[in-house]
C-alpha positions in Angstrom: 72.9 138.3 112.1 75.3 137.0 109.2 74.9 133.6 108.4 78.1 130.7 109.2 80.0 128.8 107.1 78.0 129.3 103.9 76.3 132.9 103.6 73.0 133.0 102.1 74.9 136.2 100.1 75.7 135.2 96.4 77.5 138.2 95.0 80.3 140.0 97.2 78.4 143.0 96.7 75.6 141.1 98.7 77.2 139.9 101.3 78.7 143.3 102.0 75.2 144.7 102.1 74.1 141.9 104.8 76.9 142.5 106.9 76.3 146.4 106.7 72.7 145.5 107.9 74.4 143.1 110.5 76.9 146.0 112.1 74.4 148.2 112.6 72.1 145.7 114.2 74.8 144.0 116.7 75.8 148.5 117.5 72.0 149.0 118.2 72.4 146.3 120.4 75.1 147.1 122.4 77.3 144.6 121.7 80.6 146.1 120.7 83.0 142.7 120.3 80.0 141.8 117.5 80.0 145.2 115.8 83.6 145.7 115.7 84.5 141.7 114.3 82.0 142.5 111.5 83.3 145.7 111.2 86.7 144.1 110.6 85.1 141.6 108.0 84.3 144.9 106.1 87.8 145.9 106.1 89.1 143.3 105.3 86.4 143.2 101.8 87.4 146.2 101.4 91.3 145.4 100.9 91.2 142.3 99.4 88.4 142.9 96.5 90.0 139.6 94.6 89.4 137.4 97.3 85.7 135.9 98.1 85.4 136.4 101.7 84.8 132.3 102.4 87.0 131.0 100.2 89.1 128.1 101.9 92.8 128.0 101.1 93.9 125.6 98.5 97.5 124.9 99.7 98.7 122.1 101.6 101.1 121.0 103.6 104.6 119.5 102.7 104.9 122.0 99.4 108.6 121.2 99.6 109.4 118.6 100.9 111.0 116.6 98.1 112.7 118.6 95.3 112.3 120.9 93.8 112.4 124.0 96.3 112.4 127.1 95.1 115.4 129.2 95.6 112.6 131.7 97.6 111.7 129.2 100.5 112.5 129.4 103.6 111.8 129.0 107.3 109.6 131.8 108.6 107.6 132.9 111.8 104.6 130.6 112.2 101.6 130.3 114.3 100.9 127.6 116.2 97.1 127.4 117.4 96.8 125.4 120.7 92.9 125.6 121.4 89.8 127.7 121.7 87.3 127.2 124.0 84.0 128.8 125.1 85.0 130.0 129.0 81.3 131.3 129.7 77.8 131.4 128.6 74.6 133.9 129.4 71.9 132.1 131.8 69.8 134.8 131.0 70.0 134.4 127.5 68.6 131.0 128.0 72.1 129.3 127.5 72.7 125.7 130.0 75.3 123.5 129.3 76.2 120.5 127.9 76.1 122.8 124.3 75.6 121.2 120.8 77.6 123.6 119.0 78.5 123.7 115.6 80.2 126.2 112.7 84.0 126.9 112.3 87.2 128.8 113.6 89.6 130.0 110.8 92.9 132.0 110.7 94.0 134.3 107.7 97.9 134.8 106.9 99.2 136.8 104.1 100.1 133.3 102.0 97.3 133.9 99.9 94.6 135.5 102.5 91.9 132.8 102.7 90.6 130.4 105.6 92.6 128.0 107.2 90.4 126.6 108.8 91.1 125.4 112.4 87.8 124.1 113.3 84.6 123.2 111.4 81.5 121.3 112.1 78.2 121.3 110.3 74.4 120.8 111.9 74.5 117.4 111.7 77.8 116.5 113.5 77.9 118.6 116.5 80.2 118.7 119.3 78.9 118.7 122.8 80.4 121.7 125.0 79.9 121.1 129.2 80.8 123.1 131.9 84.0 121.1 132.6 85.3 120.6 129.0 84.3 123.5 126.9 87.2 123.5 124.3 86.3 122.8 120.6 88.1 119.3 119.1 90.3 121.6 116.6 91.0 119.6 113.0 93.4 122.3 111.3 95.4 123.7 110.3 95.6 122.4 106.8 98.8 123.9 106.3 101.3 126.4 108.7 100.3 129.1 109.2 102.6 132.2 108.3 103.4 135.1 110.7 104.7 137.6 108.9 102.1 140.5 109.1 98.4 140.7 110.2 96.8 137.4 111.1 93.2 137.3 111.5 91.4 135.0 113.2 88.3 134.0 113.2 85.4 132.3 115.3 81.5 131.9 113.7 79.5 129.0 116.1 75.7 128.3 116.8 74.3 126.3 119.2 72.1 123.7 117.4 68.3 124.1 118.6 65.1 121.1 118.6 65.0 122.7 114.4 67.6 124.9 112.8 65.3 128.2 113.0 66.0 127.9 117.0 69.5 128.0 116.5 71.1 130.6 118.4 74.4 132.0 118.1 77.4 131.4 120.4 80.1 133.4 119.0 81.0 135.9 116.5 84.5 136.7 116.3 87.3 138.6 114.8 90.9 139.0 116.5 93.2 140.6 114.2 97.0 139.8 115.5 100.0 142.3 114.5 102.6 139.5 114.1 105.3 142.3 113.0 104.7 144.1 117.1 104.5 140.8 118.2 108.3 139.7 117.6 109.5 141.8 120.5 107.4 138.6 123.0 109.2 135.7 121.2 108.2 132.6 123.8 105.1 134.1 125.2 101.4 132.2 124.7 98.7 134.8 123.4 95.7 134.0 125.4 92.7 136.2 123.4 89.6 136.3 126.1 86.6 137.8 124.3 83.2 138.5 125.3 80.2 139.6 123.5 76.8 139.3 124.7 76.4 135.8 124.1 79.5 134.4 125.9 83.0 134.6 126.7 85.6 132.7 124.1 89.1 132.2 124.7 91.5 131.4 121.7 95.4 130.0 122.5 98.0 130.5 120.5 101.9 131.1 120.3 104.5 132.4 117.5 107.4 131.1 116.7 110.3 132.4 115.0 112.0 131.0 112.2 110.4 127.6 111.9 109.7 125.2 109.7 106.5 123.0 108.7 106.6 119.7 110.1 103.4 116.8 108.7 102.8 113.8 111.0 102.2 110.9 109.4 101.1 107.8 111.7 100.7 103.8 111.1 100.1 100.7 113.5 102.6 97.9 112.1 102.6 95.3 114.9 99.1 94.5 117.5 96.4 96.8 117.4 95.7 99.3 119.4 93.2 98.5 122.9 89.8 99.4 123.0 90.3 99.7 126.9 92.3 102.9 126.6 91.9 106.1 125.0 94.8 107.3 122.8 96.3 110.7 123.4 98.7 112.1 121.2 100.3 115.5 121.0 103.3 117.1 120.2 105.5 120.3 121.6 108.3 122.2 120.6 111.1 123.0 122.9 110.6 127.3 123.4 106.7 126.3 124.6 107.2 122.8 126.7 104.2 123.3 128.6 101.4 124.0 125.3 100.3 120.8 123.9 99.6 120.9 120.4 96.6 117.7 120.1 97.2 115.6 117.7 95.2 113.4 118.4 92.4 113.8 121.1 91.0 111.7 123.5 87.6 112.6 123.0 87.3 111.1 119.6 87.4 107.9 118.5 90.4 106.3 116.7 89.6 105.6 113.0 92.4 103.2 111.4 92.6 102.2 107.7 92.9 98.8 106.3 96.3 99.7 106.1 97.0 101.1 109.5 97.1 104.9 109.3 95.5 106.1 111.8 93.2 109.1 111.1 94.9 112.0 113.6 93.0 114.8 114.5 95.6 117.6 113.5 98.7 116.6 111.5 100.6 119.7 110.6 102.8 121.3 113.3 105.3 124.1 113.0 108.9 124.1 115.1 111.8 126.7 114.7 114.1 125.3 112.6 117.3 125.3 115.8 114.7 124.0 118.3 113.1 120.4 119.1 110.0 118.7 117.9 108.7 116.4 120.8 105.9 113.6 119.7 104.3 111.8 123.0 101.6 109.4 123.0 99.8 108.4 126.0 97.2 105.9 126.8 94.2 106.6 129.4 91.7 104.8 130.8 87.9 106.4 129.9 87.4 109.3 131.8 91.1 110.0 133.0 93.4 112.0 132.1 96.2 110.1 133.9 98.5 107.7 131.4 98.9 104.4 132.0 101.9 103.7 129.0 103.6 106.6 127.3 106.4 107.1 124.6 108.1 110.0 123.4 110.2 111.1 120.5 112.7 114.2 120.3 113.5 115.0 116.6 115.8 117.5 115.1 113.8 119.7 112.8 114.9 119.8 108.7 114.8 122.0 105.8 113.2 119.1 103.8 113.0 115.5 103.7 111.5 112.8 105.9 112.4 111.7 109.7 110.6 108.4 110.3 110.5 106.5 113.6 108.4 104.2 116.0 106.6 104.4 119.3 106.4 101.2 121.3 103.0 100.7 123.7 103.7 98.3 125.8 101.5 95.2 125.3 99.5 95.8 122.8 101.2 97.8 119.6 103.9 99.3 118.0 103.3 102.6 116.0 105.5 104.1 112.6 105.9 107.6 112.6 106.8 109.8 109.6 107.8 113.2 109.6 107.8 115.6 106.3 109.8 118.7 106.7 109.0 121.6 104.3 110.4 125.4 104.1 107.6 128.2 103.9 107.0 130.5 101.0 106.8 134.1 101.5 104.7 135.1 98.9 102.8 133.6 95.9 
């Protein structure tokens, strides 16, 4: 099997060879979702020659959201990723839960056809999977991601072992989405199930027409935030009012700067341009997932600019929070 994150492969030519070796493997073995996502990766080698297969993207987020903006952007059909989770494992594969898993989910637009990534974690910072909580803390994307053709998503994770040659793998995935067929289910959520023969993955996600990037920006100016309750912070956009985007999740611990940012798990969200951006913050007690104070905030998307306001949690702190709006590119 391929390698994650970093291939052992230096030369494309390599790498195409190893995953050659790989797809023939995984269709000896029966598994078709293996063969036919690393078939895909071949493809895709295959059509985009000037790209290296693991290359990252280099572009961020609010690309225009001060001038100057080129006379070319605009809002566009986005992505919006809402979480992907492992739904079932193989007993007889010698899989138990909890899980220590670790590697990284990605998604490929046309922008400039490298990984966004969505997810990543190396060996030594794994995140514990159980049986009742089996979705990955996502961290991306690292810009929006743009619907405008084929999408491709995709999922590499190992399940970290007493030393790293007992690792075993998880998941291998590739789920290429036609965003031009998908226009005609405007305001539907695109639940992916996938099984191979290590497990069964599930991958959420939505597109949304004619939106905008949108960069959350967060800051405690007055109290501090209480240690007795886990913050939870997400937003939602007014076609999908029932898919939380995480923000911030309550299974990690809140890191805040000298200054007061607060490091958020996700911060860049996309909302169509005639709809609503809503911000909520809740506070839990440890291990509930019930709120005990909550704000919320309904902005008005933009073209560009800033939108900056506050949320108020009651008895303890008050939080600044700054929007950047940006319009898409179409092309580089």
């Amino acid at each position: 099997m391929i390698g994650f994150g970093s291939s052992v492969a230096t030369t494309p030519a390599a790498l195409r060879e190893m995953l050659k070796a790989a797809y023939a493997e995984e269709e000896a073995a029966g598994d078709n979702a293996t063969s036919a996502s690393i078939g895909c990766l071949l493809t895709w080698m295959n059509f985009h020659r000037d790209v290296p297969l693991e290359e990252t993207t280099d572009l961020g987020p609010k690309s225009f959201t001060y001038w100057p903006v080129p006379f070319e952007a605009r809002s566009d059909d986005t992505a919006q990723v809402y979480s992907v989770a492992v739904k079932g494992i193989k007993p007889e594969l010698g899989f138990q839960w909890p899980l220590d898993v670790y590697g990284f989910v990605a998604v490929r637009d046309n922008l400039d056809c490298k990984r966004n990534i969505i997810f990543r974690s190396d060996r030594s910072n794994c995140q514990r999977l159980t049986a009742e909580d089996s979705s990955l803390v996502l961290t991306g994307p690292s810009r929006a991601v743009q619907a405008s053709d084929i999408m491709n998503f995709e999922i590499e994770l190992k399940i970290k072992g007493s030393r790293e040659s007992e690792d075993k793998i998880l998941s291998f995935l590739v789920i290429e989405h036609n965003c031009i067929i998908a226009r005609s289910s405007y305001g539907k959520l695109f639940r992916e199930t996938h099984t191979n023969k290590y497990c069964t993955t599930e991958l959420l996600f939505s597109q949304l027409r004619d939106a905008v990037e949108a960069t959350i920006d967060v800051k405690v100016v007055e109290g501090s935030w209480s240690q007795d309750f886990c913050p939870r912070f997400v937003a939602r956009t007014k076609s999908f009012p029932s898919a939380d985007f995480l923000l911030f999740d309550p299974r990690e611990s809140m890191a805040v700067s000298d200054e007061g940012t607060i490091q958020l798990s996700r911060s860049v969200v996309t909302v169509e341009s005639d709809g609503e951006l809503q911000l909520i913050i809740e506070a839990q007690e440890p291990g509930s997932s019930a709120a005990v104070v909550s704000d919320t905030m309904r902005l008005t998307p933009k073209r560009m600019g800033t939108t900056d306001g506050y949320f108020n949690i009651n008895g303890f702190c008050k939080l600044e929070v700054c929007v950047s709006w940006s319009l898409l590119l179409p092309f580089l």
